[in-house]
C-alpha atoms as one frame of an Amber mdcrd trajectory, in Angstrom:
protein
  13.819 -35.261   2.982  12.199 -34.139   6.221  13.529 -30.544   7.551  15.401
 -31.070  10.683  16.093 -28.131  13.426  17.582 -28.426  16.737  15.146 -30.336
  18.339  16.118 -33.505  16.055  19.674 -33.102  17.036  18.889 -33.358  20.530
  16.628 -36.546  20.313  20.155 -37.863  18.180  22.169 -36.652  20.479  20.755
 -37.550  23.959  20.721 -41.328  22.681  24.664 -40.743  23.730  25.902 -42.195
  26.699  26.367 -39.805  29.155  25.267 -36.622  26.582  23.383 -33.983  28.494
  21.345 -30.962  27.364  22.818 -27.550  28.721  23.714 -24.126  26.897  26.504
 -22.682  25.409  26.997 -18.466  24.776  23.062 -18.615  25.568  22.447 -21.407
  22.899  20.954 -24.681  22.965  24.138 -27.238  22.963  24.732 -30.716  23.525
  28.038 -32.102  26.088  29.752 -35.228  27.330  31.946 -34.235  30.581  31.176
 -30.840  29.892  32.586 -30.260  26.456  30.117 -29.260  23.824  29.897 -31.807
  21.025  27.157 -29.613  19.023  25.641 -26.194  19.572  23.154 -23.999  17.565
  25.040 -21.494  16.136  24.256 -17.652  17.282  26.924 -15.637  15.514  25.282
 -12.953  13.105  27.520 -14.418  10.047  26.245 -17.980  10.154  22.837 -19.200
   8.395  20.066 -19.604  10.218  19.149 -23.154  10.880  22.579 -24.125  11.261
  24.623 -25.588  14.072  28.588 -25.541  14.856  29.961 -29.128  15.783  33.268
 -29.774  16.526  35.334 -32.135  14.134  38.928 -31.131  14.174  40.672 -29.219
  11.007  41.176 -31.978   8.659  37.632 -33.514   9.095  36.616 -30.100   8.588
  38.431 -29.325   4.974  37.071 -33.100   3.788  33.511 -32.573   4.615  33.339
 -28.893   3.213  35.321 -30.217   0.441  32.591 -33.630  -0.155  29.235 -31.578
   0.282  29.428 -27.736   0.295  25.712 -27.280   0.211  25.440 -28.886   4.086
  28.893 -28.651   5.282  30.502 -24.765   5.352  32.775 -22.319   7.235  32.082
 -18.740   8.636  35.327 -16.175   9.062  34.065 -16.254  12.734  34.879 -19.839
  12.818  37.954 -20.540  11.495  40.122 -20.402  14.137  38.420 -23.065  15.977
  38.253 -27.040  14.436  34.311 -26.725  14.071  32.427 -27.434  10.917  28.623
 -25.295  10.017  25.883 -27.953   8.698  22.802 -26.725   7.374  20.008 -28.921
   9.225  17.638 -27.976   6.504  19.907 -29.681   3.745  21.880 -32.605   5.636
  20.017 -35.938   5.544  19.220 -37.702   9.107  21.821 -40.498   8.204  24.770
 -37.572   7.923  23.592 -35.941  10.524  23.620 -39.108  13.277  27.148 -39.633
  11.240  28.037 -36.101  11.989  27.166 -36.448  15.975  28.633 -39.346  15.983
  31.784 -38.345  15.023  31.724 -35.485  17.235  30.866 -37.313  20.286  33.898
 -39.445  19.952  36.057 -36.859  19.310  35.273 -34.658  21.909  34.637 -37.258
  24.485  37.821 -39.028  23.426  39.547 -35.373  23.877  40.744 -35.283  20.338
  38.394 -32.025  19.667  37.280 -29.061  21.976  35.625 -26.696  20.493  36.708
 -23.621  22.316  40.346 -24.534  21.409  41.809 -21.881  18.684  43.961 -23.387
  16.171  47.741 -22.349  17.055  46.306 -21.296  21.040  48.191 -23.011  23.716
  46.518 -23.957  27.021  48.320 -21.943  29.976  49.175 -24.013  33.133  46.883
 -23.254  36.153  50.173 -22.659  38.020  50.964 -19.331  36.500  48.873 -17.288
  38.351  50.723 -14.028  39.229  50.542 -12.656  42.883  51.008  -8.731  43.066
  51.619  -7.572  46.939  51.044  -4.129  47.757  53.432  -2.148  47.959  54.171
  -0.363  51.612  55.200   3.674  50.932
């Protein structure tokens, strides 16, 4: 099995309608509409070689749960419905599988990966307005 890195995630990835290259947290990442559907990861507790896609909570639990030597979960990451893979151990097959999935989900809105588990998304209408007060 060939060692992949980022750069053979991108060729996967940009075969995506509409996927575009950009960066999240200073990290190469892949997005449709401006959602990332795969990023490098850059937090100190995750393994090198390893990227943070989101899949949603349950996906999550089944692929840890099915391959624990590709699939795995950082304390960093819990809150949010991402899954670690380690390119170096994840076949080309599982990972197109694995982008796949993602792109669907996130394009589909299913998944975002900046959405914490529990976290509710405030209304743009509650902005509070302070006046000054006059003494």
């Amino acid at each position: 099995m060939a060692r992949a890195d980022f750069d053979t995630v991108r060729k996967i990835g940009l075969a995506f309608p509409r996927a575009q290259e950009d960066r999240y947290y200073g990290m190469p990442a892949l997005k449709i509409a401006g959602e990332v559907f795969v990023v490098q990861t850059s937090h100190r507790s995750a393994e090198p070689n390893s990227i943070s896609v989101p899949v949603g909570f349950e996906r999550r639990d089944q692929l840890i749960a099915a391959d624990p030597g590709v699939f795995y979960l950082k304390r960093h990451y819990e809150l949010y419905p991402v899954v670690l893979a380690r390119l170096d151990r994840i076949t080309r097959e599982d990972l197109q599988s694995l982008l796949h999935f993602a792109y669907d989900a996130v394009s589909s809105g299913s998944v975002s990966a900046g959405q914490q588990r529990g976290a509710r998304r405030q209304k743009s209408s509650t902005k509070i307005i302070r006046r000054k007060r006059s003494r």
